[in-house]
PyMOL Python script that loads the backbone (N, CA, C, O; Angstrom):
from pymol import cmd

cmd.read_pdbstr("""\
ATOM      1  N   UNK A   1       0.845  -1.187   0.000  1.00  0.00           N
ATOM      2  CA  UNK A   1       0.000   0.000   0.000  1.00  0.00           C
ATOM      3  C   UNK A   1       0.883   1.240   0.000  1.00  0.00           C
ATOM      4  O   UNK A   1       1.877   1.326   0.721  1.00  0.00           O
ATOM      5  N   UNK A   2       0.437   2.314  -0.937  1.00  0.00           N
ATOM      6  CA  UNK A   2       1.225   3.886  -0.892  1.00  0.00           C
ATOM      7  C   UNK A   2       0.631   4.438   0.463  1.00  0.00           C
ATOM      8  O   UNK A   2      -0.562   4.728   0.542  1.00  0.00           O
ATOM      9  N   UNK A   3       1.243   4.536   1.212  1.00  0.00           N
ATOM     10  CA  UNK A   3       0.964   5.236   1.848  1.00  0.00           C
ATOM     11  C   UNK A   3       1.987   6.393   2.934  1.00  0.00           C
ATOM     12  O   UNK A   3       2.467   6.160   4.043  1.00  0.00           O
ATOM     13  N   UNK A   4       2.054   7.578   2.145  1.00  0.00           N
ATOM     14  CA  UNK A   4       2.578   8.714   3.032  1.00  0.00           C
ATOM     15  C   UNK A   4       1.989  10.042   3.095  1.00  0.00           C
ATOM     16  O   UNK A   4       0.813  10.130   2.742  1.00  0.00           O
ATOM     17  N   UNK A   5       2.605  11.109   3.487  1.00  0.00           N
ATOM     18  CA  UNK A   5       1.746  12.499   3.887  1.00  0.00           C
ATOM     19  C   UNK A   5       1.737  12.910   2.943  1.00  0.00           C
ATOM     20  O   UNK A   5       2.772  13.104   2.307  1.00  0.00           O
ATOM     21  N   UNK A   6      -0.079  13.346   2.276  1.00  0.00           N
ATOM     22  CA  UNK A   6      -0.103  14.283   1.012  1.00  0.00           C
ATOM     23  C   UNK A   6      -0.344  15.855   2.159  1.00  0.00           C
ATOM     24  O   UNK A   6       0.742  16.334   2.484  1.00  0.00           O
ATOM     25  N   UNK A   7      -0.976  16.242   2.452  1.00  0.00           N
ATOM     26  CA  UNK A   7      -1.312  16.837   3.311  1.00  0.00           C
ATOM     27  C   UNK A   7      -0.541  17.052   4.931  1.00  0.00           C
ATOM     28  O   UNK A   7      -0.678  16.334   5.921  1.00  0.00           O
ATOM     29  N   UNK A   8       0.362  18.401   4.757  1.00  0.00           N
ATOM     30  CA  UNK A   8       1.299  18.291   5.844  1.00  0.00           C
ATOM     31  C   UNK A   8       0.384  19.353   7.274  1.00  0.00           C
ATOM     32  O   UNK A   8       0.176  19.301   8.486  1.00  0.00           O
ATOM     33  N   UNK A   9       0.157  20.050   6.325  1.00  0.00           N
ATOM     34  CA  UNK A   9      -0.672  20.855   7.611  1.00  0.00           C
ATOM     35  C   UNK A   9      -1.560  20.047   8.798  1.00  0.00           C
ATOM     36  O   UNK A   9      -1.795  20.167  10.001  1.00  0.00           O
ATOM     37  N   UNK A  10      -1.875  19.208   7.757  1.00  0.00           N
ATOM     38  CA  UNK A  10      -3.467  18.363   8.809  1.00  0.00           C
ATOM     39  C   UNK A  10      -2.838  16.788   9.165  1.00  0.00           C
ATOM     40  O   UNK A  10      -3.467  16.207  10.049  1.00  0.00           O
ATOM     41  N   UNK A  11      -1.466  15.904   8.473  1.00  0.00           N
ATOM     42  CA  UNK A  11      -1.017  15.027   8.752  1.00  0.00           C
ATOM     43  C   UNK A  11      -2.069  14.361   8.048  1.00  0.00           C
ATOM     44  O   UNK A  11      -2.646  13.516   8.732  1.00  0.00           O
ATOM     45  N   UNK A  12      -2.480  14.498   6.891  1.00  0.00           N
ATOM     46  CA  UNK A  12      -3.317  13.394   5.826  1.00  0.00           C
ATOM     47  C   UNK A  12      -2.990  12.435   5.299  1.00  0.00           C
ATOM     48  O   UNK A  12      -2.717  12.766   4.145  1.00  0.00           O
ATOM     49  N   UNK A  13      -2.843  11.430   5.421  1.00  0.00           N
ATOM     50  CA  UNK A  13      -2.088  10.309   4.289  1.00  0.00           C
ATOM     51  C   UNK A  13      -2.872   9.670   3.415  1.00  0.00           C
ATOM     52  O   UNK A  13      -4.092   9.831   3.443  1.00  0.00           O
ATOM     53  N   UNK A  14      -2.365   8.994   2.671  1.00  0.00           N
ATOM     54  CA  UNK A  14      -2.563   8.397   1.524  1.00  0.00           C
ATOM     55  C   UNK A  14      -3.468   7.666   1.889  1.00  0.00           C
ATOM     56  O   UNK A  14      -4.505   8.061   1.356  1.00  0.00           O
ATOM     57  N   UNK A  15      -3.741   6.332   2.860  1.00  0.00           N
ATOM     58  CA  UNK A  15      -4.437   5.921   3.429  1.00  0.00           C
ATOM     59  C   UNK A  15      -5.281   6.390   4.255  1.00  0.00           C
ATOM     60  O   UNK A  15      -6.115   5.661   4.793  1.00  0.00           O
ATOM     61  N   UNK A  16      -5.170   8.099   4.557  1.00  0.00           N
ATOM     62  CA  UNK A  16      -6.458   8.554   5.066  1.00  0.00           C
ATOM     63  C   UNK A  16      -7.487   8.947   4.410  1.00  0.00           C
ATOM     64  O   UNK A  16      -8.647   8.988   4.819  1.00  0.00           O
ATOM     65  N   UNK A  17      -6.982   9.315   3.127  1.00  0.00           N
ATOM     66  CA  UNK A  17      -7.876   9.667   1.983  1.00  0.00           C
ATOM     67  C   UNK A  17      -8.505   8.212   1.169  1.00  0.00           C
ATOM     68  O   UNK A  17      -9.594   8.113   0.604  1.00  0.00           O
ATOM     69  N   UNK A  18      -7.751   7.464   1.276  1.00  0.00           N
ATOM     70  CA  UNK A  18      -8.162   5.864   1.025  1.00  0.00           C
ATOM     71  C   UNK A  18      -9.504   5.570   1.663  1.00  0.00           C
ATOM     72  O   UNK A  18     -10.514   5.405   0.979  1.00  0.00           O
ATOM     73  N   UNK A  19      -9.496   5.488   3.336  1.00  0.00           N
ATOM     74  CA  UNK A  19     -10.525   5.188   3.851  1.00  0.00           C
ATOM     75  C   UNK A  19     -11.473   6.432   4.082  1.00  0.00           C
ATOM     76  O   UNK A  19     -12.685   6.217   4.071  1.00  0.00           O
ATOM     77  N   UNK A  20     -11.182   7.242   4.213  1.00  0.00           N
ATOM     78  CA  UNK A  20     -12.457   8.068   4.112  1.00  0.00           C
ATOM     79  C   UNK A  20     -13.949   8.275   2.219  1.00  0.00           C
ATOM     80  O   UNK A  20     -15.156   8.265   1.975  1.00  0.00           O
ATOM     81  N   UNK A  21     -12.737   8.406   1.581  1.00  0.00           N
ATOM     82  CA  UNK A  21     -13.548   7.366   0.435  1.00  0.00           C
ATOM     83  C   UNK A  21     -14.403   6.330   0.639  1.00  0.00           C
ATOM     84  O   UNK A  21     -15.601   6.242   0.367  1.00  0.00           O
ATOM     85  N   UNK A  22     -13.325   5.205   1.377  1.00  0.00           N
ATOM     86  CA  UNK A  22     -14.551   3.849   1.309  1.00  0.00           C
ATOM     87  C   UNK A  22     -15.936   4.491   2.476  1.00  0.00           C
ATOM     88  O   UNK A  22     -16.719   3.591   2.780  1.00  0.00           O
ATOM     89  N   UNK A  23     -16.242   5.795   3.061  1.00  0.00           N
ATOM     90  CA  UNK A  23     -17.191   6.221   3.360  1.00  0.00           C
ATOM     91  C   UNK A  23     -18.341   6.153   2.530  1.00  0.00           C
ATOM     92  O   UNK A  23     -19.440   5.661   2.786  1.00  0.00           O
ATOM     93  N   UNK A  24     -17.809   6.897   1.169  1.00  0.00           N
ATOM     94  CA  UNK A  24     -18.980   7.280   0.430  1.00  0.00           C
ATOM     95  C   UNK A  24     -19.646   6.219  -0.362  1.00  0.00           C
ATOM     96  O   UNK A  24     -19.131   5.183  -0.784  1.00  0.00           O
ATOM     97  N   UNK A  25     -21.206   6.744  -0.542  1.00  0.00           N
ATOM     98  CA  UNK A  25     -21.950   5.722  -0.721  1.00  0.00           C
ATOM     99  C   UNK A  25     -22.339   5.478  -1.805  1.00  0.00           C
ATOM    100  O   UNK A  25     -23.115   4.609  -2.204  1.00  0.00           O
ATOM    101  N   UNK A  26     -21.512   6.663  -2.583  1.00  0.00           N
ATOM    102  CA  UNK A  26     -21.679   6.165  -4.228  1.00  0.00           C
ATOM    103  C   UNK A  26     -20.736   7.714  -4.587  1.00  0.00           C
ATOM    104  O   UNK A  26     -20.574   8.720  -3.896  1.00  0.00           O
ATOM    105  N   UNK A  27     -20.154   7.293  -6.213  1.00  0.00           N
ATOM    106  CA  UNK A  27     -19.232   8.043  -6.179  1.00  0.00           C
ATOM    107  C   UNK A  27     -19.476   8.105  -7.610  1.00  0.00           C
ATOM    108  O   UNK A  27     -19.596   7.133  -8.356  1.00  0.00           O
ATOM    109  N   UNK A  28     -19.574   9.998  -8.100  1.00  0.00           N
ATOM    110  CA  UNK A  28     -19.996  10.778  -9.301  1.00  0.00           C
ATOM    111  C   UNK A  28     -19.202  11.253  -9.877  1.00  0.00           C
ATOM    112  O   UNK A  28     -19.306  11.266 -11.103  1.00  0.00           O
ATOM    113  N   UNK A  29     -18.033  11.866  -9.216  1.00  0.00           N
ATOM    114  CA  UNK A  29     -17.157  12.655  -9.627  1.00  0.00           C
ATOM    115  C   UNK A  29     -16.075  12.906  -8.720  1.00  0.00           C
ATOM    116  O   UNK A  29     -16.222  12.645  -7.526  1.00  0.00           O
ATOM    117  N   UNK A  30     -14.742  13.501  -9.267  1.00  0.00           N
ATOM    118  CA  UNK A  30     -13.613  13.341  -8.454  1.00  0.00           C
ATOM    119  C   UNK A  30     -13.651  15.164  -7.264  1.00  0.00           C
ATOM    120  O   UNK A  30     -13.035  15.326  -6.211  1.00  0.00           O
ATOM    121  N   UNK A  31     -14.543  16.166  -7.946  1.00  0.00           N
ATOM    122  CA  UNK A  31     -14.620  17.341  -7.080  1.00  0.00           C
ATOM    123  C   UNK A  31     -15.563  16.829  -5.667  1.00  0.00           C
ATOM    124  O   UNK A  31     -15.284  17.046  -4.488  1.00  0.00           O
ATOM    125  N   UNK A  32     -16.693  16.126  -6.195  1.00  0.00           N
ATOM    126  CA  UNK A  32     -17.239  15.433  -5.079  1.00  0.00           C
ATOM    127  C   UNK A  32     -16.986  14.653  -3.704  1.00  0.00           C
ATOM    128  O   UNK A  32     -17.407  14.834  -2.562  1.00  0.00           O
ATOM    129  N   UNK A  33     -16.057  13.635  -4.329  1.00  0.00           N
ATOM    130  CA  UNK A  33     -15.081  13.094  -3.619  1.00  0.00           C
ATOM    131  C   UNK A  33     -13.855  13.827  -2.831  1.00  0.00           C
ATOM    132  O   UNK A  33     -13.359  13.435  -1.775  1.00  0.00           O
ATOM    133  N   UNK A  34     -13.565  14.712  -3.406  1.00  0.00           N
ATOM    134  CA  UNK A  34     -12.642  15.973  -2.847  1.00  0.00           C
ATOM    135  C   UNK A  34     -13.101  16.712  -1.516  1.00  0.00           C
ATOM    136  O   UNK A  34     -12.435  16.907  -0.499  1.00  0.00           O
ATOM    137  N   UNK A  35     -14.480  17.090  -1.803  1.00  0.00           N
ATOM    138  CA  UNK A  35     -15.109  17.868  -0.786  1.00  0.00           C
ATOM    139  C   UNK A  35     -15.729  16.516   0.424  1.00  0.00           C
ATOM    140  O   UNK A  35     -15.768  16.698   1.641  1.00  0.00           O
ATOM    141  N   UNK A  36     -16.115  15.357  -0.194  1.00  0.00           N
ATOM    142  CA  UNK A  36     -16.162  14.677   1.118  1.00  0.00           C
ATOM    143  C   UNK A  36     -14.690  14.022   1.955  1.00  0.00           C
ATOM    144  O   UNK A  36     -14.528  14.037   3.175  1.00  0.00           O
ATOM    145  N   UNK A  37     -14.084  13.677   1.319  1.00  0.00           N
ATOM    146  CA  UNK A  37     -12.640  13.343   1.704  1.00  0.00           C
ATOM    147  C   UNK A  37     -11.871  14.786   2.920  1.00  0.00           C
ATOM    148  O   UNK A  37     -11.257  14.574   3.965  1.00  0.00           O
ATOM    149  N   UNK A  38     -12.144  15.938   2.396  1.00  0.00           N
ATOM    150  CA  UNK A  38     -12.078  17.026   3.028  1.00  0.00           C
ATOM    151  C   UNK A  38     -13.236  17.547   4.399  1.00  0.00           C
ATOM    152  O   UNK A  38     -12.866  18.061   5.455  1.00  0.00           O
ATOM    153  N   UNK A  39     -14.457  17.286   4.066  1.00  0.00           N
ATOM    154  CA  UNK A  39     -15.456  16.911   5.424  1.00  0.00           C
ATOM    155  C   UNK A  39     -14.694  15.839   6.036  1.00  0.00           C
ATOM    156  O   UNK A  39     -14.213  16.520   6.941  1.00  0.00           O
ATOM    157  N   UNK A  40     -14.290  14.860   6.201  1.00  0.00           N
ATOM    158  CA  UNK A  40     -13.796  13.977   6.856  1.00  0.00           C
ATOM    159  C   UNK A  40     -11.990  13.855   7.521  1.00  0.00           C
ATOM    160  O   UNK A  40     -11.643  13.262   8.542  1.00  0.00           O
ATOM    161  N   UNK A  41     -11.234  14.510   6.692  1.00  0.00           N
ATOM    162  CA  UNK A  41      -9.948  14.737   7.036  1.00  0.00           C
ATOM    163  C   UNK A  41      -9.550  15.983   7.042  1.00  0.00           C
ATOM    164  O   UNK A  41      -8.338  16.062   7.242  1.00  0.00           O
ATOM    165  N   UNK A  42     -10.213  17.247   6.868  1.00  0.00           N
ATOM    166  CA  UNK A  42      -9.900  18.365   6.728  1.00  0.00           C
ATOM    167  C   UNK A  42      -8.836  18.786   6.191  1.00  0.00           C
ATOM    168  O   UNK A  42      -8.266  19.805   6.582  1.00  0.00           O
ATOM    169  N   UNK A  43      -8.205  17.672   4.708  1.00  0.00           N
ATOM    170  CA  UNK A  43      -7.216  18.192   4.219  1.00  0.00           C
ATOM    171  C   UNK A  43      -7.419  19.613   3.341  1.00  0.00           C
ATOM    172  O   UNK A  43      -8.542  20.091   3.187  1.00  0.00           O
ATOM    173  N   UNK A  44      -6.435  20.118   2.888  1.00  0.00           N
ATOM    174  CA  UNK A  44      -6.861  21.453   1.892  1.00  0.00           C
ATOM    175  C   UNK A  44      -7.624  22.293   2.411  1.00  0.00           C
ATOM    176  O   UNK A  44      -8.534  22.914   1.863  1.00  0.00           O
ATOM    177  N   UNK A  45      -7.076  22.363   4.102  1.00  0.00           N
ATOM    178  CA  UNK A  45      -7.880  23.673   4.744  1.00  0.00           C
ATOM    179  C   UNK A  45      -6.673  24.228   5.296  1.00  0.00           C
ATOM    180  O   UNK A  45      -7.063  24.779   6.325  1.00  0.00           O
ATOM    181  N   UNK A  46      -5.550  24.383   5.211  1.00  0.00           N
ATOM    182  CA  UNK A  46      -4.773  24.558   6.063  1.00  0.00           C
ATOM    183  C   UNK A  46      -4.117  25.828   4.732  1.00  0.00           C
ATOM    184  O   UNK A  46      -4.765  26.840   4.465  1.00  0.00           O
ATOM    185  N   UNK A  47      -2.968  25.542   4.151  1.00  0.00           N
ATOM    186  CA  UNK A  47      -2.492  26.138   3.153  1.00  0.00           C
ATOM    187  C   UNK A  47      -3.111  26.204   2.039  1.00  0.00           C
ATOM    188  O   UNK A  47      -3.305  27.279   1.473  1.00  0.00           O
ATOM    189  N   UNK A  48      -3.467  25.171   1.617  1.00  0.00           N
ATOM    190  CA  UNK A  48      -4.133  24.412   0.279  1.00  0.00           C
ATOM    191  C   UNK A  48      -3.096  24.315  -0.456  1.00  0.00           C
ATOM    192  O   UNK A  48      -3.254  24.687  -1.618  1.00  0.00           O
ATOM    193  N   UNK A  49      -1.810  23.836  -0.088  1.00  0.00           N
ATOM    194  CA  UNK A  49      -0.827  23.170  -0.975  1.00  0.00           C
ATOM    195  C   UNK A  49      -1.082  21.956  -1.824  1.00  0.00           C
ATOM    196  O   UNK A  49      -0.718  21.785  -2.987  1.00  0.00           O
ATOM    197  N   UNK A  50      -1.851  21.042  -0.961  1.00  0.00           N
ATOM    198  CA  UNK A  50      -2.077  20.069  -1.244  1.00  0.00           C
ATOM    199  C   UNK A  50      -2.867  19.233  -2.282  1.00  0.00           C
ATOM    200  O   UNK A  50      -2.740  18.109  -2.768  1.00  0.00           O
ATOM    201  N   UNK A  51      -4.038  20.622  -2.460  1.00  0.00           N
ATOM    202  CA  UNK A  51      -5.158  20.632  -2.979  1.00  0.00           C
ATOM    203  C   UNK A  51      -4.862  19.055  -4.306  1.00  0.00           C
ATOM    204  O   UNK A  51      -5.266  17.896  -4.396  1.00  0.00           O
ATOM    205  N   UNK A  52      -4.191  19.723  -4.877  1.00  0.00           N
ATOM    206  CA  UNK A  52      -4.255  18.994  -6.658  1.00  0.00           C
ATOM    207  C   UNK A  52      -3.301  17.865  -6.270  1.00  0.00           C
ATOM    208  O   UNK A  52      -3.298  17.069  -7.209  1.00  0.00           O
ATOM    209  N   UNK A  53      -2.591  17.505  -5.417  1.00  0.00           N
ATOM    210  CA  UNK A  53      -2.003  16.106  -4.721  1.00  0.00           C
ATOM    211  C   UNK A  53      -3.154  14.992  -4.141  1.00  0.00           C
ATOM    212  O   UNK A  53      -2.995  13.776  -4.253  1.00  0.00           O
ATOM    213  N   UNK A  54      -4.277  15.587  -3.535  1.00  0.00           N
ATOM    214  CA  UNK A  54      -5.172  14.988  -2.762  1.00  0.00           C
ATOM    215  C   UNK A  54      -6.153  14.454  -4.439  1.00  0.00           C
ATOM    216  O   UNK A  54      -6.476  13.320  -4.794  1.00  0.00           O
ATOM    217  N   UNK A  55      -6.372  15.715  -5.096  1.00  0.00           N
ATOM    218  CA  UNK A  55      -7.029  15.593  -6.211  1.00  0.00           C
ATOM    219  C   UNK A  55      -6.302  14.008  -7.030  1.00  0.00           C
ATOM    220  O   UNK A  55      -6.982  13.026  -7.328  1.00  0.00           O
ATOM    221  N   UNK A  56      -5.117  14.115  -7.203  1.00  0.00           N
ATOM    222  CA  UNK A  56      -4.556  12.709  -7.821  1.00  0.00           C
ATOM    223  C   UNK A  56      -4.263  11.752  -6.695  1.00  0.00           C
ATOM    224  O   UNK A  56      -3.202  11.214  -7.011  1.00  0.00           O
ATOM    225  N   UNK A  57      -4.601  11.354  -5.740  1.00  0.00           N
ATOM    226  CA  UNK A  57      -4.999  10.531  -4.325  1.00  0.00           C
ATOM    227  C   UNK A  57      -6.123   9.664  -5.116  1.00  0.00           C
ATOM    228  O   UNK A  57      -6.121   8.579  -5.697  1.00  0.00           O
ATOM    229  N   UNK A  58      -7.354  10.960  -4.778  1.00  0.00           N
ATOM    230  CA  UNK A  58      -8.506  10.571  -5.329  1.00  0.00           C
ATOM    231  C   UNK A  58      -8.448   9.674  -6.532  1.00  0.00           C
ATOM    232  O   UNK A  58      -8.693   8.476  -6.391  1.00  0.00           O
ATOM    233  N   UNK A  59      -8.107  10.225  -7.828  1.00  0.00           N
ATOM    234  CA  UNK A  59      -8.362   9.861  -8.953  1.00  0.00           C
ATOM    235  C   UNK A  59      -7.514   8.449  -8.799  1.00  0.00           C
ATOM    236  O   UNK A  59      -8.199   7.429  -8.875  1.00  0.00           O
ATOM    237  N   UNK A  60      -6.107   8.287  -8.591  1.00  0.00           N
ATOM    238  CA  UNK A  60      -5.640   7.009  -8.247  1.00  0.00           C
ATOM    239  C   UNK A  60      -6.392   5.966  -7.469  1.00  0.00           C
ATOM    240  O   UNK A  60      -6.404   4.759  -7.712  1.00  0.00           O
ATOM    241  N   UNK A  61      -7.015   6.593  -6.503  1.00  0.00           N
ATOM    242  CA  UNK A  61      -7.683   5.167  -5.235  1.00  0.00           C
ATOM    243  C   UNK A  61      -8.950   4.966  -6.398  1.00  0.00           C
ATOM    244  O   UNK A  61      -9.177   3.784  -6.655  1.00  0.00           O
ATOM    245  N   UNK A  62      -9.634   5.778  -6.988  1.00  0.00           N
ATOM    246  CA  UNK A  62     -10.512   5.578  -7.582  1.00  0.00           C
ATOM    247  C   UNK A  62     -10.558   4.485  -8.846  1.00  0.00           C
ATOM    248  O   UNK A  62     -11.230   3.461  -8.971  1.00  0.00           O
ATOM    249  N   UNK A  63      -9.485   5.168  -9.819  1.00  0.00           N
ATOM    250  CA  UNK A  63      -9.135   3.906 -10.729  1.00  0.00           C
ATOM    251  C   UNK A  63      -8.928   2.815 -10.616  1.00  0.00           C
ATOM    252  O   UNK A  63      -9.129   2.021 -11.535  1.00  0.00           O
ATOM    253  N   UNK A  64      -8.407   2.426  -9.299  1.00  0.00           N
ATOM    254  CA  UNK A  64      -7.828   1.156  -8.950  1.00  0.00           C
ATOM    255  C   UNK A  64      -8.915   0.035  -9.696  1.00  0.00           C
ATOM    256  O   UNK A  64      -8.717  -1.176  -9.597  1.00  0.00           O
TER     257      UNK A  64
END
""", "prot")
cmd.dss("prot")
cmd.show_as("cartoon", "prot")
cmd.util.cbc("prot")
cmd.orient("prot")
């Protein structure tokens, strides 16, 4: 498993954005997934460095 810090402000990892995904209960789109992944880990509230790192998180755990 990949798993290290995309998100330094909030200590987010790869696997936190992993399982907060397997939250959702159906999945439309990757901005969607962004904003719930973010309700749940509060990444991309801090600096928003991260933003478009978390964005390819998403799209990777997703393709799998």
């Amino acid at each position: 498993m990949n798993n290290y810090e995309i998100c330094h402000c909030m200590g987010v990892t790869y696997a936190d954005v992993e399982d907060a995904l397997h939250t959702m209960t159906s999945f439309t789109d990757v901005l969607s997934a962004f904003q719930h992944v973010q309700e749940i880990t509060h990444c991309s509230t801090g600096c928003g460095g991260c933003h478009d790192k978390i964005l390819d998180a998403i799209s990777e755990i997703m393709n799998k």
